[in-house]
C-alpha positions as CSV (number, residue, x, y, z in Angstrom):
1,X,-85.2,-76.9,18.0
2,X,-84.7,-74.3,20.6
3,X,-84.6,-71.6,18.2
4,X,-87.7,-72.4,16.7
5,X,-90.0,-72.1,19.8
6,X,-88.4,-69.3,21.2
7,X,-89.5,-67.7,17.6
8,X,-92.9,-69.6,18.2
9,X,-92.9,-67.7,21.8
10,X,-92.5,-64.3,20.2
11,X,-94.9,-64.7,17.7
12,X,-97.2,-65.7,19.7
13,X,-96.3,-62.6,22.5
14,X,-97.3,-60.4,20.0
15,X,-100.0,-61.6,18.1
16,X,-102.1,-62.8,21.8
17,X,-103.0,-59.3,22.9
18,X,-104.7,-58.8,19.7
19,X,-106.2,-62.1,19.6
20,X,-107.8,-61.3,23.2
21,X,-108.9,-57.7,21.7
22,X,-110.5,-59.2,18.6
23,X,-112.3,-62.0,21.1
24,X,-113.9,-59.7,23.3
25,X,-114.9,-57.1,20.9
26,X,-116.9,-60.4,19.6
27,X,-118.6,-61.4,23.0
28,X,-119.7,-57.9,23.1
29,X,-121.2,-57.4,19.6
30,X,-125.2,-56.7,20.0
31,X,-124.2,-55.6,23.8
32,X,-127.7,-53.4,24.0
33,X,-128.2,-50.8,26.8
34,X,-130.5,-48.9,28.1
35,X,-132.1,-46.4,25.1
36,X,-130.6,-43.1,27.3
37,X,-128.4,-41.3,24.5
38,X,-126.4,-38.2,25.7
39,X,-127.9,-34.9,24.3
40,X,-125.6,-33.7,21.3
41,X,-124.9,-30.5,23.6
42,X,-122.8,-32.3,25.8
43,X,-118.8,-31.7,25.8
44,X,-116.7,-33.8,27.3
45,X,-113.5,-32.4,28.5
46,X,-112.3,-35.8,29.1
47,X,-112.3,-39.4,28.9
48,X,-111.1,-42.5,30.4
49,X,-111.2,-46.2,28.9
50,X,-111.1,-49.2,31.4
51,X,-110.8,-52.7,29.8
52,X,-114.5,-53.1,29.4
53,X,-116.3,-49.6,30.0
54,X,-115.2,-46.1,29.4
55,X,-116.4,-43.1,31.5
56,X,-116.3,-39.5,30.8
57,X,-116.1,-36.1,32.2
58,X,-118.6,-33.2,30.8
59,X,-117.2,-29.7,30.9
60,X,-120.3,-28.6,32.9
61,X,-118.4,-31.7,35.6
62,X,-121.1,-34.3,34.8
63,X,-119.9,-37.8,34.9
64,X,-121.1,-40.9,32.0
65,X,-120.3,-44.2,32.1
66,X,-120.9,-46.7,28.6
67,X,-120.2,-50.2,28.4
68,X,-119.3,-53.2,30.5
69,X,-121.3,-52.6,33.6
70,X,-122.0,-55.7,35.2
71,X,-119.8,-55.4,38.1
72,X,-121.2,-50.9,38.4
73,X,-118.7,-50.1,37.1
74,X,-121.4,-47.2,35.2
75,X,-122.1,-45.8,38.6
76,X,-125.2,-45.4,37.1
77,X,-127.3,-47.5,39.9
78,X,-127.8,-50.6,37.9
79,X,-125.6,-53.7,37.0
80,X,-125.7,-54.1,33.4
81,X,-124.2,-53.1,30.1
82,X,-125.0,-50.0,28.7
83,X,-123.9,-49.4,24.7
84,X,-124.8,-45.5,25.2
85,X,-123.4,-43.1,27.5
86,X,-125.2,-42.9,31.0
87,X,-125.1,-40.4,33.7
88,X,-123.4,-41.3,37.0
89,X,-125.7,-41.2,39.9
90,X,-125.4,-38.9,42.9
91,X,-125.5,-35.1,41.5
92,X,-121.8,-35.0,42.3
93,X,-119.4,-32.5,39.7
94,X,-116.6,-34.1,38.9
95,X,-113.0,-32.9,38.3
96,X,-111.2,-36.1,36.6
97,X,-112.2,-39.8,36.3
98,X,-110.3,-42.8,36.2
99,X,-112.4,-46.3,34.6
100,X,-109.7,-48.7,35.9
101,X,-110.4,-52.5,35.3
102,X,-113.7,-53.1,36.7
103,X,-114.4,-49.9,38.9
104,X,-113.9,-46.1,38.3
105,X,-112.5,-43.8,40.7
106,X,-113.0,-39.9,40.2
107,X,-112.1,-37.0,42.1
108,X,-114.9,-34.1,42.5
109,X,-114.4,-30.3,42.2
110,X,-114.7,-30.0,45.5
111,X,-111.7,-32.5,46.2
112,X,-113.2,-35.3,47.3
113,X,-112.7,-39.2,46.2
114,X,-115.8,-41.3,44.9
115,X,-115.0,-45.0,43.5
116,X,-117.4,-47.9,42.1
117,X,-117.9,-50.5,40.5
118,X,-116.0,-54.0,41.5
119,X,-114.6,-54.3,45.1
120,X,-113.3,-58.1,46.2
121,X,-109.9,-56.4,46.8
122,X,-110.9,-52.9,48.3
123,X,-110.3,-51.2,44.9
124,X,-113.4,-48.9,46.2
125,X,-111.3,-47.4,49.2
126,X,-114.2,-47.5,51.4
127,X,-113.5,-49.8,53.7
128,X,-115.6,-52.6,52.5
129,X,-114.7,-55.4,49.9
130,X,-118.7,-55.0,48.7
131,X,-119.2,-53.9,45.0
132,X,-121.1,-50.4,44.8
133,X,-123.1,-49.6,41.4
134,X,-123.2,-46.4,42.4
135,X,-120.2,-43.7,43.5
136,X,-119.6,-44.0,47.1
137,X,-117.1,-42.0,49.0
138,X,-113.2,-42.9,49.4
139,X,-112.7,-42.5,53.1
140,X,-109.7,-40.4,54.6
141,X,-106.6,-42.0,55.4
């Protein structure tokens, strides 16, 4: 008996994380954003996938945001989903970005820290435990 649901236990191990992938890529089928597609002569140098938005990195240092964006984690000024690309707000140029769980954190060319999105634990490094939808500035240690 206990071989069997220690076998049950690894099955089960394995086969969950898929289980959760296949779920929410159902909740967010027909996820419809904002009608904002990037121009086809945009390059991204890089990108970064969070678990329920991805943000990018332009070679020009122009920062998008697509997906889950409830909580702002698109730094695009709004609090909803976006199934397109959209620009991050603030004019900033952007080095490298990092789309963590429900915030983003990126690092500008001049060497400066921006987070947003979710914030009930500080994830911003502002300060504050208040959510931004928009990039506000990591302060200095």
């Amino acid at each position: 008996m206990k071989s069997r649901s220690i076998r049950t236990s690894i099955v089960l191990s394995r086969f969950l994380p898929l289980a959760a992938i296949i779920l929410f890529t159902a909740a967010y089928q027909g996820v419809e954003g904002p009608s904002r597609p990037v121009s086809q002569e945009v390059t991204f140098q890089s990108v970064s996938a969070g678990v329920t938005h991805s943000c990018g990195v332009t070679t020009a240092g122009k920062a998008y945001c697509w997906g889950g964006g409830t909580n702002g984690e698109l730094g695009d000024g709004a609090s909803s989903s976006s199934s397109v690309p959209v620009k991050v707000t603030g004019g900033l140029s952007f080095r490298s970005l990092n789309a963590g769980a429900q915030h983003t954190c990126g690092v500008t060319t001049t060497g400066v820290a921006y987070c947003w999105g979710l914030n009930p634990v500080g994830q911003l490094g502002n300060g504050s435990i208040i959510s931004s939808n928009v990039p506000v500035r990591v302060v200095d240690p």
